[in-house]
ROKE-508733 format. One line per 8 residues: number of its first residue (from 1); for each residue x negated, y, z negated of C-alpha. Coordinates in steps of 0.2 Angstrom, whole numbers. Example, Ala and Ser with C-alpha at 12.3 -4.5 7.8 and 13.67 -1.06 7.14 Angstrom:
residues 2
1> -62,-22,-39; -68,-5,-36 .
***
This chain:
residues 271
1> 9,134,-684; 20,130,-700; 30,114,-706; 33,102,-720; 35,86,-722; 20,81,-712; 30,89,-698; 28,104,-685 .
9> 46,116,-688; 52,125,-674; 64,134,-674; 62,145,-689; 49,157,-687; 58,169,-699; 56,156,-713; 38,152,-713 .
17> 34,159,-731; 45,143,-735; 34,131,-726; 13,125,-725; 1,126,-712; 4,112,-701; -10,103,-690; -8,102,-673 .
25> -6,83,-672; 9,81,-682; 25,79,-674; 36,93,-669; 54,95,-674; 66,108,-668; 81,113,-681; 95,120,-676 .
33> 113,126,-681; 129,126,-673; 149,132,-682; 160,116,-680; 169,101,-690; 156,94,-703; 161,78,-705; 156,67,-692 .
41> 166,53,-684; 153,40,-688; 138,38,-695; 124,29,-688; 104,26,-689; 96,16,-673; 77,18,-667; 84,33,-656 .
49> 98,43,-664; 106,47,-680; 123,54,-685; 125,57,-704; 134,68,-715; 122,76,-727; 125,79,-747; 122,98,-741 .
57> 140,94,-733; 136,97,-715; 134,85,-701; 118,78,-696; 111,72,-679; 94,70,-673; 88,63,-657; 71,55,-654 .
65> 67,62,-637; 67,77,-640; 63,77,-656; 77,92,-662; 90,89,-676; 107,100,-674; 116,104,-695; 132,110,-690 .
73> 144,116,-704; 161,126,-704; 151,142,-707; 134,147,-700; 119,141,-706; 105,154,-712; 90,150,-707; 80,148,-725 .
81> 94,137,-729; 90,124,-714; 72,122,-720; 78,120,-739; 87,111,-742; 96,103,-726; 81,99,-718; 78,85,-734 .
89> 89,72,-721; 85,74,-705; 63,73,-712; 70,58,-719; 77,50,-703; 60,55,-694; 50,48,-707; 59,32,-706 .
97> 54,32,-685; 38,38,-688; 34,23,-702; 35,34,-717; 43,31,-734; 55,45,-740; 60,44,-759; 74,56,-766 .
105> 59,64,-778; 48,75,-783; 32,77,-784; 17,89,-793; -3,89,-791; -14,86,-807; -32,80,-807; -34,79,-788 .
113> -20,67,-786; -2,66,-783; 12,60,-796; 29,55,-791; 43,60,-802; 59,51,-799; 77,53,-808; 95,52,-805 .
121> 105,69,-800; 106,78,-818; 89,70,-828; 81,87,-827; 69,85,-812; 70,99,-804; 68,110,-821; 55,98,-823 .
129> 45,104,-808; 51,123,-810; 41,122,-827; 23,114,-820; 27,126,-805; 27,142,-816; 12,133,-827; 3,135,-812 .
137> 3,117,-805; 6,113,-789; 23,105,-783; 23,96,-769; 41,93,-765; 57,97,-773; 70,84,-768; 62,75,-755 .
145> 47,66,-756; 38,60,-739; 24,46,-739; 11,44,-728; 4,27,-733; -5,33,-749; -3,50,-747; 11,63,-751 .
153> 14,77,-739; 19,94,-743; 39,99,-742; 44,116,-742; 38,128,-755; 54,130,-766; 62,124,-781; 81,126,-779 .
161> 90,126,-797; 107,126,-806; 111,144,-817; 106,136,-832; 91,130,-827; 85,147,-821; 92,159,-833; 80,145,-848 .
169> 66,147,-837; 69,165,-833; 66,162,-813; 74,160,-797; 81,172,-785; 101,168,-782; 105,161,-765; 124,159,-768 .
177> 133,143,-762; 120,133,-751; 126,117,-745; 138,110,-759; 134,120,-774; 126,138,-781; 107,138,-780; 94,149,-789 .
185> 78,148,-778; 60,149,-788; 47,151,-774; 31,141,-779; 15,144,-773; 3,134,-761; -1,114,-761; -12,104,-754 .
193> 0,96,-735; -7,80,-741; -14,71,-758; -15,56,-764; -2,46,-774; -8,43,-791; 8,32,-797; 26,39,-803 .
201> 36,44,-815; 52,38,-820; 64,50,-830; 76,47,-845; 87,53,-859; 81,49,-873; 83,55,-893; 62,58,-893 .
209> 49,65,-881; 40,47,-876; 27,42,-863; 28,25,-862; 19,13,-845; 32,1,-837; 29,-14,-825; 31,-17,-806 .
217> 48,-24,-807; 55,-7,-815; 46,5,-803; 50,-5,-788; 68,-5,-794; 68,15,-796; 58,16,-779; 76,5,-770 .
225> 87,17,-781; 79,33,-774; 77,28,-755; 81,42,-745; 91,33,-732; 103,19,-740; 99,7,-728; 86,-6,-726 .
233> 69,-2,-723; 62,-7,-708; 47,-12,-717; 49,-19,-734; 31,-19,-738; 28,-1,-741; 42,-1,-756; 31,-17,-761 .
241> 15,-5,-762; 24,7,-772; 27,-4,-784; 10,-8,-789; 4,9,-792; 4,14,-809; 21,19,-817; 29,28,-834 .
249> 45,33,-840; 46,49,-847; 59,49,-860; 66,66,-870; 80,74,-877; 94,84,-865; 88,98,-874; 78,113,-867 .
257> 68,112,-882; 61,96,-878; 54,104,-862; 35,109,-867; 30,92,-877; 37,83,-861; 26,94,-850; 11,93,-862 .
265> 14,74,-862; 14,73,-842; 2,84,-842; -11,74,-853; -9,58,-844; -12,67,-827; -28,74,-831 .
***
């Protein structure tokens, strides 16, 4: 059995070098494709079924009972594609109805724990966690990041980058248009399916590299700004909890030279 996510995939047997070994007791969610309009008429999120339309730009509806999500685009969907990157939204909706909090993050493993990284689209995450993959570090997530209580299950096991990103880092694989934009896909290694969250990391632009620890107040307002779903949570507290673990913002130049004393910085607070 393989899945992500804390979840059992079916579905996509031909895409389990993408996924981890899943334990029998997680939940089991089927993905499936279908050629059609992608914009849905409307958009909803009740304790049964939701209808969204994704930022891959295909529409989204997942049912409870069964527990199966339909992606259904103009043009066909490959299978590799719905486990990364589409299944990021409809993981998030389940999370939601399974009592999980799902962040639009990333996510790495240093000195047995987890740490969080959280940044706007364009502060250099996912380059981020491309270079701490190829460090030999393992990344937990990519773009989505599900917890469990305190612990930070395993998404799939790619890192999906922009042309620039990959040609400074010398990796990924090209994939084409997927979803909305051109991907270059780095395959990363194993991860632990679950770890525990050591605190997070917010990222910046700065004119320096810096390392600097902020309060509750800022890492429960980059927790709100990250949310997966944009509509209240159905329990409050779990952002709360979040906002107590330890957090920093890791400030550096928008330059790819910056990159090593970022890493080595991020590196030495984590152990």
């Amino acid at each position: 059995m393989a899945g992500a996510y804390g979840l059992r995939l079916e579905g996509v047997d031909g895409s389990a070098d993408l996924l981890v070994p899943a334990d029998g007791a997680w939940p089991a969610l089927e993905l499936a494709a279908a050629v059609g309009p992608a914009t849905p008429v409307h958009q909803l999120v009740d304790d049964e079924r939701a209808v969204l339309a994704t930022r891959s730009g295909t529409r989204l509806e997942v049912t409870r009972s069964p527990l199966r999500a339909v992606f259904t685009a103009p043009q066909p969907i490959a299978e590799d594609a719905l486990v990364h990157p589409h299944l990021a939204s409809a993981a998030a909706v389940v999370s939601r109805w399974l009592g999980r909090e799902s962040l639009h993050a990333g996510a790495f493993v240093a000195g047995g724990k987890a740490w969080a990284i959280l940044g706007d689209r364009g502060s250099g995450k996912s380059s981020l966690l491309a270079a701490l993959a190829l460090a030999g570090h393992p990344v937990l997530a990519d773009d989505l990041l599900v917890l469990d209580g305190p612990l930070a299950l395993a998404g799939p096991r790619g890192i999906d980058l922009r042309e620039d990103a990959a040609e400074r880092l010398g990796a990924g694989e090209p994939l084409g248009v997927v979803g909305t934009r051109e991907r270059w896909r780095l395959r990363i290694g194993p991860a632990p399916v679950e770890t525990e969250l050591a605190g997070l990391i917010l990222l910046a632009w700065g004119d320096g590299v810096e390392l600097a620890p902020v309060g509750p107040g800022s890492v429960l307002e980059a927790v709100v700004g990250a949310q997966a779903l944009r509509i209240p949570p159905e329990d409050p507290a779990s952002r709360l909890s979040l906002a107590t673990l330890p957090g920093w913002e890791l400030t550096r130049p928008p330059d790819w030279a910056s990159l090593p004393a970022a890493l080595e910085r991020l590196l030495t607070l984590s152990g």
